[in-house]
Backbone as CSV, one residue per row, in Angstrom:
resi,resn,N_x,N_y,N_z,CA_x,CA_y,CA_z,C_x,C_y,C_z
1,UNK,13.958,55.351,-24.406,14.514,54.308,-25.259,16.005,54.168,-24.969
2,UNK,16.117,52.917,-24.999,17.610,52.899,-24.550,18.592,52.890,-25.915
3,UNK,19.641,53.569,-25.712,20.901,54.018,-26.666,22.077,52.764,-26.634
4,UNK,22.026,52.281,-28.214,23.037,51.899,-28.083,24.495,52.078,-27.965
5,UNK,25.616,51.511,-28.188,26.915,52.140,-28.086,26.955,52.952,-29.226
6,UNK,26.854,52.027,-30.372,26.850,52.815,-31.954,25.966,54.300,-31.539
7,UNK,24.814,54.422,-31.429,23.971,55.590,-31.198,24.763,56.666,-29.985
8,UNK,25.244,55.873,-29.441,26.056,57.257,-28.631,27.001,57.346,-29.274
9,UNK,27.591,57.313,-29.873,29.097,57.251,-30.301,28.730,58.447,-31.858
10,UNK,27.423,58.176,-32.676,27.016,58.821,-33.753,26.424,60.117,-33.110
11,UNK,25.416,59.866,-32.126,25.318,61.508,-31.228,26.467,62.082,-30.735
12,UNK,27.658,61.351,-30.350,28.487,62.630,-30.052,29.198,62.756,-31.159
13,UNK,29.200,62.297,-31.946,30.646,62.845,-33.304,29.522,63.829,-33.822
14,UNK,28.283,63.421,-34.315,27.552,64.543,-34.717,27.472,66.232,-34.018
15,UNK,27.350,65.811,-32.409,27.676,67.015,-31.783,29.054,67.522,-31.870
16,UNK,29.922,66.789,-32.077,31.279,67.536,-32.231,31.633,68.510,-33.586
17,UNK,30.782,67.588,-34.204,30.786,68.639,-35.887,30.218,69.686,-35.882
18,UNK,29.170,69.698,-35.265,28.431,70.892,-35.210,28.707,71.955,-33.948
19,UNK,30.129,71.788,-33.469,30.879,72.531,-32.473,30.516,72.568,-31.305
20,UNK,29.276,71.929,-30.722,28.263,71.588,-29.833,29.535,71.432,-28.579
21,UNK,30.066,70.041,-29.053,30.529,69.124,-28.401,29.946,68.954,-26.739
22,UNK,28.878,68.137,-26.784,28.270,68.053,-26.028,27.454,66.459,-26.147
23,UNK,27.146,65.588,-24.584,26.676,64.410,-25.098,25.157,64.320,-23.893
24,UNK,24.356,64.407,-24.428,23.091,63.850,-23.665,22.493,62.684,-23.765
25,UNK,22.675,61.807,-22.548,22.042,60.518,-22.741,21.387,60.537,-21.054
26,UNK,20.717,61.359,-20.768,19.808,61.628,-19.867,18.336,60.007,-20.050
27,UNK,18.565,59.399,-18.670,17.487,57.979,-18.601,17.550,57.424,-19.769
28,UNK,18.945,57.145,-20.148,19.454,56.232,-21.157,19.322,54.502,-21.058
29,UNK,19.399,54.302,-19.883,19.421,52.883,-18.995,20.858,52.635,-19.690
30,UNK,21.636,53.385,-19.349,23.470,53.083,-19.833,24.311,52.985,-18.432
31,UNK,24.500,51.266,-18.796,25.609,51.354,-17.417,26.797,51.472,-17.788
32,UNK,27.006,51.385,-19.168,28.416,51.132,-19.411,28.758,52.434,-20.239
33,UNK,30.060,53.053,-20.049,30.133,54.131,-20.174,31.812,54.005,-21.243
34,UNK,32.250,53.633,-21.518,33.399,53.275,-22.402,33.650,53.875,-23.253
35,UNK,32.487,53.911,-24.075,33.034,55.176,-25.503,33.168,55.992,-25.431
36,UNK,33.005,56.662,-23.435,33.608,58.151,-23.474,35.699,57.925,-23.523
37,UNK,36.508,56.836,-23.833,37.799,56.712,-24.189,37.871,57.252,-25.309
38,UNK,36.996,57.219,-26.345,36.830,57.617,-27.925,36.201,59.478,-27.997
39,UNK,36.426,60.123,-26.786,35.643,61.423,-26.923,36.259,62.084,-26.147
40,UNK,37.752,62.435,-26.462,38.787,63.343,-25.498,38.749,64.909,-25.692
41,UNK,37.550,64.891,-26.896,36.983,66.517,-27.204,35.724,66.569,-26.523
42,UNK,34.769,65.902,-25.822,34.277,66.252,-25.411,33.373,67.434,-24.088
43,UNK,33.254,68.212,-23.743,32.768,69.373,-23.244,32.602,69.184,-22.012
44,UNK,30.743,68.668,-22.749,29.936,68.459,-21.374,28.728,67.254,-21.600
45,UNK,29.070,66.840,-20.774,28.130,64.813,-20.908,27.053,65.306,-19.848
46,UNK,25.840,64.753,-20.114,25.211,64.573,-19.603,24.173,63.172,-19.345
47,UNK,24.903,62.324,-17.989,24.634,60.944,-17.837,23.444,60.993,-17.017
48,UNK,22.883,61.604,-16.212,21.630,61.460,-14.963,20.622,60.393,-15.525
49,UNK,20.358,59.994,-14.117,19.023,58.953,-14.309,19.249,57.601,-15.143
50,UNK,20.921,56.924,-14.976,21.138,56.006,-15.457,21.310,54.707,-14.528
51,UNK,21.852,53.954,-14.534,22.509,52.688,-14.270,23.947,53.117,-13.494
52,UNK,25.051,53.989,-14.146,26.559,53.799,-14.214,27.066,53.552,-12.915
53,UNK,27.595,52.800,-13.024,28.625,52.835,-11.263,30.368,53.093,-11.747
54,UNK,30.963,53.087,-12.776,32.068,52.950,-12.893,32.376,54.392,-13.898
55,UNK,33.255,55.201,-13.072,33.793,55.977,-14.282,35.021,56.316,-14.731
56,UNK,35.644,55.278,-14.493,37.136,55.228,-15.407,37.502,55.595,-16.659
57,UNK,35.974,55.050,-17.579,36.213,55.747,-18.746,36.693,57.458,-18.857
58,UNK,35.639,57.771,-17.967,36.066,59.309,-18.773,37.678,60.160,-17.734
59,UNK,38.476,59.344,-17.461,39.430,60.283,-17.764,39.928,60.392,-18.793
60,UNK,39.843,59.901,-19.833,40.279,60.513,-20.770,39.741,61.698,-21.340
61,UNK,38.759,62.462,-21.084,37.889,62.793,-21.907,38.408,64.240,-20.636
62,UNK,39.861,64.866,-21.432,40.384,66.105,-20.676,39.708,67.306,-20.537
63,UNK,39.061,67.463,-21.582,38.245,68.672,-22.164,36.900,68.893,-21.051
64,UNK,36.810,67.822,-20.565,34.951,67.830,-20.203,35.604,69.046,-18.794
65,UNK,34.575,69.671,-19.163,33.738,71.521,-18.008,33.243,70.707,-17.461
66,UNK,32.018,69.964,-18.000,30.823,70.298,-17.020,29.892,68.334,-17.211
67,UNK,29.877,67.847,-16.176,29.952,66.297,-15.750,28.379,66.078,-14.991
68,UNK,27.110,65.859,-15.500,25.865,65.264,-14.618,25.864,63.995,-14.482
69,UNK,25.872,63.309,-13.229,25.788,61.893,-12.877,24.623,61.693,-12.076
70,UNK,24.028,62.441,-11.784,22.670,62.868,-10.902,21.880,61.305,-10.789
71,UNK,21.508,60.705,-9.858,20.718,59.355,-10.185,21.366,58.239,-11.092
72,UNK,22.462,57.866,-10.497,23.325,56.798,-10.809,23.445,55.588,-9.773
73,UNK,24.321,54.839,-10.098,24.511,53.760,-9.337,26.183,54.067,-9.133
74,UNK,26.885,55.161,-8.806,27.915,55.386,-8.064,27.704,54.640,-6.734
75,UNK,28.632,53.911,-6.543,28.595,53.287,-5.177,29.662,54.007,-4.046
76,UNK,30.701,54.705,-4.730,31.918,54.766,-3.967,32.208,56.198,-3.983
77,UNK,32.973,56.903,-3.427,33.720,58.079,-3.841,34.920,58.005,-4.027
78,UNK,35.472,56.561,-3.961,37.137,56.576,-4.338,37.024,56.617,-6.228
79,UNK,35.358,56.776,-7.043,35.231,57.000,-8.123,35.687,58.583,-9.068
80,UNK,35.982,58.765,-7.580,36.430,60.646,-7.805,38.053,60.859,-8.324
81,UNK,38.643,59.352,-7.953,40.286,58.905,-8.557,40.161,59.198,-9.816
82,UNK,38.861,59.016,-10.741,39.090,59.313,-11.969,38.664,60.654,-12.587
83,UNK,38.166,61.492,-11.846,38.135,62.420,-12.524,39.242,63.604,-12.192
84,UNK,39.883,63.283,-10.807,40.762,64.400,-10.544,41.877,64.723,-11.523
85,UNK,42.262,64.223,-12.528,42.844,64.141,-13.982,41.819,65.262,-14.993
86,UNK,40.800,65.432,-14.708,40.365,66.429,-16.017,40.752,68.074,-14.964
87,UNK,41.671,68.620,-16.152,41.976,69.823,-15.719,41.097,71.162,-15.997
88,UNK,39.585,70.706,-16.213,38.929,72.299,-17.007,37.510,71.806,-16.552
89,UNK,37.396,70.539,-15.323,36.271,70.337,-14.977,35.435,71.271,-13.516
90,UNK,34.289,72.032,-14.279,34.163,72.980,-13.006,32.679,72.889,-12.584
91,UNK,31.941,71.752,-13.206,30.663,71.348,-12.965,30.196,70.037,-12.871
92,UNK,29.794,69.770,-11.465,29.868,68.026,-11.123,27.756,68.046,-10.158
93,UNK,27.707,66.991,-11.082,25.946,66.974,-10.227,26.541,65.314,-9.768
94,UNK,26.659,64.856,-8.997,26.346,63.894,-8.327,25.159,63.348,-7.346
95,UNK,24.665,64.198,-6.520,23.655,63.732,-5.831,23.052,62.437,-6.370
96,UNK,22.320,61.900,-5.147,21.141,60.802,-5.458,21.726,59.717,-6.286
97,UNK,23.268,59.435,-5.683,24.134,58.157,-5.910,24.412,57.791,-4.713
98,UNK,23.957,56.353,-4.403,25.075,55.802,-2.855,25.897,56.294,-2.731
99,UNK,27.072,56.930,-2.988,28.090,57.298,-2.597,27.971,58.529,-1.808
100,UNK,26.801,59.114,-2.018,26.711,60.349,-1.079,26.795,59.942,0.455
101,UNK,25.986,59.044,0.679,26.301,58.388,1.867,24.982,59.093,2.684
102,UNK,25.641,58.880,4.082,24.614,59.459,4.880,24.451,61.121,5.371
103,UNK,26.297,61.126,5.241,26.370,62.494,6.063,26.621,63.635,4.985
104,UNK,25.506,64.347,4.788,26.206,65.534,3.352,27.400,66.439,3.379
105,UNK,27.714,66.383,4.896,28.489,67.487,4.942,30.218,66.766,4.261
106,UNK,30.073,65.420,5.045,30.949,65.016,4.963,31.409,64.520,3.438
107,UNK,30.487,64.146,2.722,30.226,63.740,1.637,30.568,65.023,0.441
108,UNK,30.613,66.223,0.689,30.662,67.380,-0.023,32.161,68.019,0.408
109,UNK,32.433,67.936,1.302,34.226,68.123,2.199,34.896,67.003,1.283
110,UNK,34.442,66.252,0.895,35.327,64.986,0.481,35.548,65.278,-0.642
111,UNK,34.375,65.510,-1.842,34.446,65.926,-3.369,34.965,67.283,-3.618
112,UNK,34.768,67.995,-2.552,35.985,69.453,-2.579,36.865,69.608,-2.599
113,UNK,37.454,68.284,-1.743,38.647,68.323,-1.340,39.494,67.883,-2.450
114,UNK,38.966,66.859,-2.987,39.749,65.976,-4.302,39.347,66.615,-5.736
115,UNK,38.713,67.610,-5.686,38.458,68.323,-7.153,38.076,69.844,-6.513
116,UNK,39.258,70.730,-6.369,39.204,71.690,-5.506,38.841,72.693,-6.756
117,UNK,39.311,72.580,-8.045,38.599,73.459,-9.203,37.200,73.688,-9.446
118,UNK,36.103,72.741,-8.678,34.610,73.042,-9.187,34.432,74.008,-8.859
119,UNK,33.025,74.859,-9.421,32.835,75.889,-8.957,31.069,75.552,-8.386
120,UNK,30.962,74.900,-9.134,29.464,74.480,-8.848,29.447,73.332,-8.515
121,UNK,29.225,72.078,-7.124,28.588,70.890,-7.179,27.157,70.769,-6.768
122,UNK,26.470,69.680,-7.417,25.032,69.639,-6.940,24.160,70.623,-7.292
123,UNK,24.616,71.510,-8.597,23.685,72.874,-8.697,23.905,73.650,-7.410
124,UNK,24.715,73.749,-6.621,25.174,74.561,-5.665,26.516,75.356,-5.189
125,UNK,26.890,76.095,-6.045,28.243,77.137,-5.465,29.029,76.862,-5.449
126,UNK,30.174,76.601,-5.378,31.446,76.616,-4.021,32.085,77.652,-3.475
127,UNK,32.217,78.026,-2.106,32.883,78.887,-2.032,34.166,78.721,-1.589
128,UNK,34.883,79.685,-1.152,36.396,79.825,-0.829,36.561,79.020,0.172
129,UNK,35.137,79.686,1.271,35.341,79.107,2.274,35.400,77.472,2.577
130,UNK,34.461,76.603,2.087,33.910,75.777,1.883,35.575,74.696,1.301
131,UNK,36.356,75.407,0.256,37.343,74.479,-0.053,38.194,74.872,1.097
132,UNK,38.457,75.873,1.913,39.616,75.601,2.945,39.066,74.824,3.968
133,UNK,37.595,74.344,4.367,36.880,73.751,5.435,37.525,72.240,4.397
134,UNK,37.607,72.034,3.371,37.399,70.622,2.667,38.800,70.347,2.971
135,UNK,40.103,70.753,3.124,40.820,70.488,3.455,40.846,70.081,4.703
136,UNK,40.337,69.930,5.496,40.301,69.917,7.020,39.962,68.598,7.347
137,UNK,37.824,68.736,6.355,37.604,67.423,7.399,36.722,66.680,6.091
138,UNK,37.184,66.933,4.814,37.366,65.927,3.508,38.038,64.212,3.584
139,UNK,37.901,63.733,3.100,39.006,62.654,2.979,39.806,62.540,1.424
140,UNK,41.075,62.817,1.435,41.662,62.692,0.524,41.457,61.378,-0.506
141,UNK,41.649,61.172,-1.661,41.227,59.993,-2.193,42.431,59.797,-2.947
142,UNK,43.198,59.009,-3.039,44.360,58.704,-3.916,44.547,57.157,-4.477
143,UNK,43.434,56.294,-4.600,43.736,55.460,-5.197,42.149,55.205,-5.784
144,UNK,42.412,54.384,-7.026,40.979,53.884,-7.539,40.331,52.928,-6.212
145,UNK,39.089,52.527,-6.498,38.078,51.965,-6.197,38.719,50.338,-6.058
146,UNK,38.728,49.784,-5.065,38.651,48.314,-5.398,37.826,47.188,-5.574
147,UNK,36.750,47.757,-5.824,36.123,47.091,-6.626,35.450,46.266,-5.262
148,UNK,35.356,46.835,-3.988,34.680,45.413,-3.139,33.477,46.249,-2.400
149,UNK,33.237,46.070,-1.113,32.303,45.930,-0.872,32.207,47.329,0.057
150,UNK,31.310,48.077,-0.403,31.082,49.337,0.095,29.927,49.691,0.879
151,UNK,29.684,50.180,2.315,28.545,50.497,2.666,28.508,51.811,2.925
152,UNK,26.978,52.232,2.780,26.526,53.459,3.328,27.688,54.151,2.519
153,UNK,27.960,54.165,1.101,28.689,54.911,0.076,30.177,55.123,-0.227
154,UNK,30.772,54.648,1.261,32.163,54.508,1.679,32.943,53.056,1.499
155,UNK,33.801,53.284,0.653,34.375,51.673,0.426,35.343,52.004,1.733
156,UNK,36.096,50.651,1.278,36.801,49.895,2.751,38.007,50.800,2.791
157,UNK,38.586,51.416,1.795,39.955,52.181,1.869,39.657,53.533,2.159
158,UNK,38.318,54.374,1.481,37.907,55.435,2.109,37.530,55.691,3.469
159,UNK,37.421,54.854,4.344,36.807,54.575,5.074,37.935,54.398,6.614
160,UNK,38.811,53.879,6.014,40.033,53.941,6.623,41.193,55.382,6.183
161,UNK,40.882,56.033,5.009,41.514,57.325,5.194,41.165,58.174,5.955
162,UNK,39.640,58.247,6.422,38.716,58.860,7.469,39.176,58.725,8.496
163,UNK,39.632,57.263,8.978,39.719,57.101,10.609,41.345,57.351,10.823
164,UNK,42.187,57.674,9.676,43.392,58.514,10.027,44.352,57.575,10.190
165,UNK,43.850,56.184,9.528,44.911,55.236,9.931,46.286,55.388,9.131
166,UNK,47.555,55.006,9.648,48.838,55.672,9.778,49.495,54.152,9.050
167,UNK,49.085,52.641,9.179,49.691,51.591,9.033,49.476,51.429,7.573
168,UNK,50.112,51.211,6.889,50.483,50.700,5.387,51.676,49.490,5.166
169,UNK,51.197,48.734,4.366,51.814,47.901,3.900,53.465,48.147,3.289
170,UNK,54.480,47.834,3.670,56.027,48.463,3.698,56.086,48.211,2.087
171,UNK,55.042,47.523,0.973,55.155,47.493,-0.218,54.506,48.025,-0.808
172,UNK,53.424,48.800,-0.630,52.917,49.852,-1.116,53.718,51.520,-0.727
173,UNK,54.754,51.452,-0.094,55.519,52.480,-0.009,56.579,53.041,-0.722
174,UNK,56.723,53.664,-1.598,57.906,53.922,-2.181,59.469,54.055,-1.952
175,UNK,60.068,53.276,-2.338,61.316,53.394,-2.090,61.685,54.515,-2.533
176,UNK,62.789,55.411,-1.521,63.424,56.066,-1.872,64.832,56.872,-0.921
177,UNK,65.977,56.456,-1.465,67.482,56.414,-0.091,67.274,58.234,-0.136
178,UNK,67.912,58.954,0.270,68.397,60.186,0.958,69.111,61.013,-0.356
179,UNK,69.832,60.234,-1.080,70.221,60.510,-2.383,69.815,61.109,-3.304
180,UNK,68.708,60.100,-3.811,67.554,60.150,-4.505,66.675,61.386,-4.386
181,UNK,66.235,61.275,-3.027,65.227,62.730,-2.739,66.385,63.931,-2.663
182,UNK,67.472,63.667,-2.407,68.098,65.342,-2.466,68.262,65.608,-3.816
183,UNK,68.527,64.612,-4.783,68.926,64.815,-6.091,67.855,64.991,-6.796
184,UNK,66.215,65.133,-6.486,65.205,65.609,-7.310,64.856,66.957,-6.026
185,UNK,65.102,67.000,-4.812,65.158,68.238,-4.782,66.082,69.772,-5.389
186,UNK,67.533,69.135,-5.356,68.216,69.835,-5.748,67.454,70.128,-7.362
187,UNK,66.664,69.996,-8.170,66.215,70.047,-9.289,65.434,71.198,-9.274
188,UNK,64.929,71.424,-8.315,63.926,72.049,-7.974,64.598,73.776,-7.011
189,UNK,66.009,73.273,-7.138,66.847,74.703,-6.190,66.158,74.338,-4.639
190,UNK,65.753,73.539,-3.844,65.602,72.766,-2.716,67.079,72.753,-1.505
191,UNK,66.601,72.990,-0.800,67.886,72.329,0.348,67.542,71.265,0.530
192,UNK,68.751,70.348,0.690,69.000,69.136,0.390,68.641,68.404,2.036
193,UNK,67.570,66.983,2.257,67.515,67.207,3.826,68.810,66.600,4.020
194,UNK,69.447,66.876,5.340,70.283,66.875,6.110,70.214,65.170,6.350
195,UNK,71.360,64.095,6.705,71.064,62.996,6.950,70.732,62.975,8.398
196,UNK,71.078,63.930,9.608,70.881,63.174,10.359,69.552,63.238,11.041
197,UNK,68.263,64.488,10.086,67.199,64.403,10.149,66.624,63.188,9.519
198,UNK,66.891,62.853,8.341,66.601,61.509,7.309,66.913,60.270,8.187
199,UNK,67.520,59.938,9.138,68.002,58.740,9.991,67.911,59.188,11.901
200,UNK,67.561,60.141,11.980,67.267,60.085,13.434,66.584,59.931,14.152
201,UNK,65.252,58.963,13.522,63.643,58.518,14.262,64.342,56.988,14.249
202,UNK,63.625,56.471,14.679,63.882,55.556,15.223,63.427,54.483,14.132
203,UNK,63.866,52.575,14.021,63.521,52.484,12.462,61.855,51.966,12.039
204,UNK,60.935,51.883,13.250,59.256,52.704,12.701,58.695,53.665,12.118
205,UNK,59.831,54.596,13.195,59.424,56.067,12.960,60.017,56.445,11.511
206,UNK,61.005,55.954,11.693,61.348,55.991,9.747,60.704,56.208,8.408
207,UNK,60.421,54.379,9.112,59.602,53.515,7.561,58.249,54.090,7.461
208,UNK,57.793,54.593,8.935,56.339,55.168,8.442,55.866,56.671,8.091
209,UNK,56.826,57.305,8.553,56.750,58.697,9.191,57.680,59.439,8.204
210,UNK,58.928,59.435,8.730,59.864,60.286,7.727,59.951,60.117,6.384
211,UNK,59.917,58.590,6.225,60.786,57.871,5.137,59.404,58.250,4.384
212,UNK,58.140,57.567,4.365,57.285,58.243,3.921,56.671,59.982,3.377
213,UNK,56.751,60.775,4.417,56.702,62.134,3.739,58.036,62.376,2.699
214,UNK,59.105,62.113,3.076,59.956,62.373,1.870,59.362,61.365,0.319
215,UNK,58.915,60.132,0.707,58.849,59.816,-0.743,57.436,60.470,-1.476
216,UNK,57.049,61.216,-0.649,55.617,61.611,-1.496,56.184,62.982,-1.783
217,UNK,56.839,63.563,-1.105,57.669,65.071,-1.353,58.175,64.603,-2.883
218,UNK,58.904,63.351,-2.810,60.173,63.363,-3.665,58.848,62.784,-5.151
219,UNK,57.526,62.441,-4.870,56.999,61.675,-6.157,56.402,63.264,-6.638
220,UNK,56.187,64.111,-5.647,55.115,65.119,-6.017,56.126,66.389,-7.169
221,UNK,57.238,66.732,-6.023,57.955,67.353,-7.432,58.418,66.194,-8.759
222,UNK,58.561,65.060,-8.787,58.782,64.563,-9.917,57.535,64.640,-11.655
223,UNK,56.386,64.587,-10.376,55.136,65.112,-10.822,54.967,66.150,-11.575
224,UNK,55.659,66.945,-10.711,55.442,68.657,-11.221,55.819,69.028,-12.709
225,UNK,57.244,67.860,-12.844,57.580,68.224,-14.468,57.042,68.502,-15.103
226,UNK,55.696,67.337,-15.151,54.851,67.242,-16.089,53.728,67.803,-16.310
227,UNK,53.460,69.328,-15.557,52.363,69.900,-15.239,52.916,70.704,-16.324
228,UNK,51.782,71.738,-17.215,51.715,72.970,-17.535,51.455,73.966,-16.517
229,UNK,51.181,75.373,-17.328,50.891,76.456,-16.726,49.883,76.422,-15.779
230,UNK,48.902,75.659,-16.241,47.255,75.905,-15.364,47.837,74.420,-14.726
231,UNK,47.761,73.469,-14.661,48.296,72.707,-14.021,49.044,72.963,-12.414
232,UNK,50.130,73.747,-12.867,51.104,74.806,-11.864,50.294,75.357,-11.201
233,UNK,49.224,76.049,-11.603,48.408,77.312,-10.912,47.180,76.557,-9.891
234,UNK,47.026,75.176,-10.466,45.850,74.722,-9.829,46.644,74.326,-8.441
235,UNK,47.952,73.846,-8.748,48.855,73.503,-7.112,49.230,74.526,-6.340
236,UNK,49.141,75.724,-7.116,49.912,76.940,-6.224,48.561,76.844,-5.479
237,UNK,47.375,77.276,-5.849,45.965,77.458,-5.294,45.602,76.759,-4.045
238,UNK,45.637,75.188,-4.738,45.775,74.268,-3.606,46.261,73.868,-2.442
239,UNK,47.741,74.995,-2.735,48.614,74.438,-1.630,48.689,75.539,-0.772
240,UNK,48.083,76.888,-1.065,47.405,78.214,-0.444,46.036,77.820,0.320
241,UNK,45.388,77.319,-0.327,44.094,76.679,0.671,44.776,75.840,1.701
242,UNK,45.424,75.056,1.589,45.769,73.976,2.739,46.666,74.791,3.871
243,UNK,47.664,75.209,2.966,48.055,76.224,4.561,47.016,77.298,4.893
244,UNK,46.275,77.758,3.997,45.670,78.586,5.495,44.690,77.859,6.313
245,UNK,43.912,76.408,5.999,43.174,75.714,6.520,44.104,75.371,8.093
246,UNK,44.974,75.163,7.640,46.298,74.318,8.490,46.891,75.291,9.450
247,UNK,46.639,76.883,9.466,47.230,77.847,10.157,45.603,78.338,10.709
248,UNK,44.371,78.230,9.984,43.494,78.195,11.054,43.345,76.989,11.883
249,UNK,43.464,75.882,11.842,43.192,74.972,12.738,44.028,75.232,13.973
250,UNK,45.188,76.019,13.547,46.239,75.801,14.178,45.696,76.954,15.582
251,UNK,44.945,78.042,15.033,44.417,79.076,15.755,43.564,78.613,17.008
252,UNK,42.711,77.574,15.889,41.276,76.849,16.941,41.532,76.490,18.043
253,UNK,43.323,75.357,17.696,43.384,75.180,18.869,44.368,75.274,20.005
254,UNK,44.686,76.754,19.906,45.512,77.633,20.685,44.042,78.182,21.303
């Protein structure tokens, strides 16, 4: 029987009273998923065997552990933009959504890579190993979904983070002079870069290359302010997996 909004919305406040906090709407025929904005206590949802393709709603919903989407209408994996925001999520069933795509391996490197806290996806493990391999040959995901036309599970921007393309639009880039980034490094007790590293590529090599890693340097500690403790700990982790991924590759190919 299908659930209305009211009926989900009365099953989960009921489960929240009763400390549950927990939402099952397992072959609900629910595509629309919204009133998880109204359930930022919630735990653990359980959506499988629905309709949903969109899950924007639940970033809000900080609290949620443990996430089943099992038999959905996920089309994309740039849908993973919204959950990399829940900080205590360590259980993700996705399978048996388009978005898995064709290739599993690649498809599982990708959701590792962008939610490196699970411990379990697919009813299956994660190991150590498995997140320093996801750094490698994952595709990072940093922007929502645009909403167009996706095949074989990969939209058009994932698809192009894969093939390593380097060209971006000079307005989707962040401004930021030499100033600026020394004066939020210095925040941080940072050495300040030097100008004539900041100006000595050439002005491509600049706008795409230098000028670029500094403004994501300079957005990521601005970022950091706003992290807590576990927050902090999930980047120290993260950024320990990537260098040693990055110092074995480095082995492979010596």
């Amino acid at each position: 029987m299908r659930l209305s909004r009211a009926a989900v919305l009365a099953q989960a406040k009921a489960a929240a009273l009763d400390g549950v906090r927990r939402l099952n709407c397992w072959g609900s025929h629910l595509t629309d998923i919204s009133i998880c904005r109204d359930l930022p206590n919630i735990e653990v949802i359980t959506f499988s065997v629905n309709g949903i393709s969109d899950l924007e709603p639940l970033h809000q919903c900080q609290n949620l552990s443990e996430l089943y989407l099992r038999k959905n209408n996920i089309r994309s994996l740039d849908e993973l933009f919204y959950l990399k925001t829940l900080p205590r999520l360590r259980v993700l069933w996705l399978a048996e959504n388009p978005c898995c795509g064709p290739d599993p391996h690649r498809y599982r490197m990708t959701v590792l890579r962008n939610l490196p806290s699970l411990q379990k996806l697919d009813n299956q493990a994660v190991t150590e190993e498995e997140l320093s391999q996801a750094l490698v040959d994952g595709v990072e995901i940093t922007a929502p979904p645009a909403r167009s036309s996706v095949e074989n599970g990969w939209s058009e921007s994932t698809a192009s983070s894969a093939a390593g393309s380097t060209t971006e639009p000079e307005s989707e880039l962040l401004s930021c002079s030499l100033e600026e980034t020394n004066k939020t490094q210095e925040g941080f007790d940072m050495k300040p870069v030097p100008r004539d590293k900041y100006s000595s590529f050439s002005p491509q090599e600049t706008d795409c290359s230098c000028k670029k890693r500094n403004n994501v340097l300079n957005a990521i500690l601005l970022l950091m302010k706003e992290l807590d403790t576990e927050g902090l700990e999930i980047i120290q982790q993260t950024v320990a997996r990537r260098l040693q991924a990055f110092q074995k590759k480095e082995l492979q190919e010596e």
